[in-house]
C-alpha positions as CSV (number, residue, x, y, z in Angstrom):
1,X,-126.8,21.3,-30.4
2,X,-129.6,18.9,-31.1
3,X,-133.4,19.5,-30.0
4,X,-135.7,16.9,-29.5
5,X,-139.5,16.6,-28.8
6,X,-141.8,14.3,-28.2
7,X,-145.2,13.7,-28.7
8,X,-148.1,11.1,-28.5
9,X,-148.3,9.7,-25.1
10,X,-151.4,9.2,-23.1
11,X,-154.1,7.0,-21.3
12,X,-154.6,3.8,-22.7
13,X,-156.5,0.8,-21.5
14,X,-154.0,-2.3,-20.9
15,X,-154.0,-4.2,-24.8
16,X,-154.5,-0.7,-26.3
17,X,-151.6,0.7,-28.1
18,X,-150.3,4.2,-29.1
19,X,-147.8,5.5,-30.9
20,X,-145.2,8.5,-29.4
21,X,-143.1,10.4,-31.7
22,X,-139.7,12.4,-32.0
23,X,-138.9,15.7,-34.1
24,X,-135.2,16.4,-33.8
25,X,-134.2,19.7,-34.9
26,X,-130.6,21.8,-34.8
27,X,-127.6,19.4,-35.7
28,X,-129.1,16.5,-36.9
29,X,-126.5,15.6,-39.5
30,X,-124.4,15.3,-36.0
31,X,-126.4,12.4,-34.9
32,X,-125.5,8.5,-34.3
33,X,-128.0,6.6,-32.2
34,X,-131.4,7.7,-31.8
35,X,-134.2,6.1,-29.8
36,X,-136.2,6.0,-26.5
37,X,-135.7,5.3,-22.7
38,X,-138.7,5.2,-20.0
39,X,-138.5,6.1,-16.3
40,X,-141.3,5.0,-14.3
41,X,-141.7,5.8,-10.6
42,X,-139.1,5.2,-8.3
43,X,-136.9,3.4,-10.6
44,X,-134.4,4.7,-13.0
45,X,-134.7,5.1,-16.6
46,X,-134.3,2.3,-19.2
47,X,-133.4,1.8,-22.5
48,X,-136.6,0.7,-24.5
49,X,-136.0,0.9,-28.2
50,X,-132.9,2.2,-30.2
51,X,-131.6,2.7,-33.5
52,X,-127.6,2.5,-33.5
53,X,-125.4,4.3,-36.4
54,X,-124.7,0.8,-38.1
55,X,-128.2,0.0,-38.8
56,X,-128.9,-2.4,-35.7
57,X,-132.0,-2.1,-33.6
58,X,-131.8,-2.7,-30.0
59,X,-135.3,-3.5,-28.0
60,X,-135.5,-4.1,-24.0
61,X,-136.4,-7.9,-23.8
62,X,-140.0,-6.6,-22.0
63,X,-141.0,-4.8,-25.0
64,X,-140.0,-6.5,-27.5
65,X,-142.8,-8.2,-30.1
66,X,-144.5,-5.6,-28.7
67,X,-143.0,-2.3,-29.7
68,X,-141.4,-1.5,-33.2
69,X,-139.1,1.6,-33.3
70,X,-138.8,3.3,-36.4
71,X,-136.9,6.3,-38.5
72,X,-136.9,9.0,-41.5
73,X,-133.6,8.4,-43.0
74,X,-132.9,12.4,-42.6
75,X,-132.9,11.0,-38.5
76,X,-135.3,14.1,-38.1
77,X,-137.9,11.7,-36.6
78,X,-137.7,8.6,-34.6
79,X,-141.5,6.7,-33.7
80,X,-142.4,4.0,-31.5
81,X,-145.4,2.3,-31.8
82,X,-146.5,0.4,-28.6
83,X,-148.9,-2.6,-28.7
84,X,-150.3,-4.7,-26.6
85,X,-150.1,-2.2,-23.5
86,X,-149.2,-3.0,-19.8
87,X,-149.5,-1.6,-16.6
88,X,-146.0,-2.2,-16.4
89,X,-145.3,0.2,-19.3
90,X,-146.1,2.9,-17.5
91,X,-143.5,5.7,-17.5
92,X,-142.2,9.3,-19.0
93,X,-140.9,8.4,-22.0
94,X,-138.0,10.1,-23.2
95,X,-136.7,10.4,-26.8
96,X,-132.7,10.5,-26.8
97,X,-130.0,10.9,-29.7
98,X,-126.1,10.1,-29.5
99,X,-123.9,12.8,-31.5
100,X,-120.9,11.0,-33.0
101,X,-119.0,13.0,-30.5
102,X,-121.2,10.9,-27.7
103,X,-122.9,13.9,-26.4
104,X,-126.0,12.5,-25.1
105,X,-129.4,15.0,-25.8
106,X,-133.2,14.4,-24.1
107,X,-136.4,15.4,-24.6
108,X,-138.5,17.0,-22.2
109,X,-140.6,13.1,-21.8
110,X,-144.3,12.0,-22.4
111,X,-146.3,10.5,-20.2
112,X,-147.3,7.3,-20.7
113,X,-150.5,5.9,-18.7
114,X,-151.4,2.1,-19.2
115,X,-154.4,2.0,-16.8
116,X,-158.2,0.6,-16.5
């Protein structure tokens, strides 16, 4: 089992930035992919930023320039710093990890507020 939890996310004004975070904890050493999806209201969640086990970074084409994703090498924490902010980045953000056996694991989400 793999535990993950996030932290960061907030109110921001639109061209502000913040910066969430991602502890994992339990069988990290089971871990492949690691990164972050958002869900705003009334639409389903979407891949945003993630790191993939052969080094590759993969960024939705709205956020990218914008966001950077990054890692520890023990994969105990993934970051993404957002700048730039829109109202359309508004969503519960969700930290994920990909065991090599592809069992998929979430966090419990942080909400993200891009508002004047």
């Amino acid at each position: 089992q793999v535990q993950l939890v996030e932290s960061g996310g907030g109110l921001v004004q639109p061209g502000g930035s913040l910066r969430l975070s991602c502890a994992a904890s339990g069988r990290i050493s089971s871990i492949n992919d690691m990164g972050w999806y958002r869900q705003a209201p009334g639409k389903q969640r979407e891949l945003v930023a993630l790191f993939l086990k052969d080094g590759n970074i993969m960024y939705a084409d709205s956020v990218k320039g914008r966001f950077t994703i990054s890692r520890d090498n023990a994969k105990k924490t993934v970051s993404l710093q957002m700048n730039r902010l829109k109202p359309e980045d508004t969503a519960i953000y969700y930290c994920n990890a990909v065991s090599f056996l592809r069992v998929l694991y979430w966090g419990q989400g942080t909400q993200v507020t891009v508002s004047s």
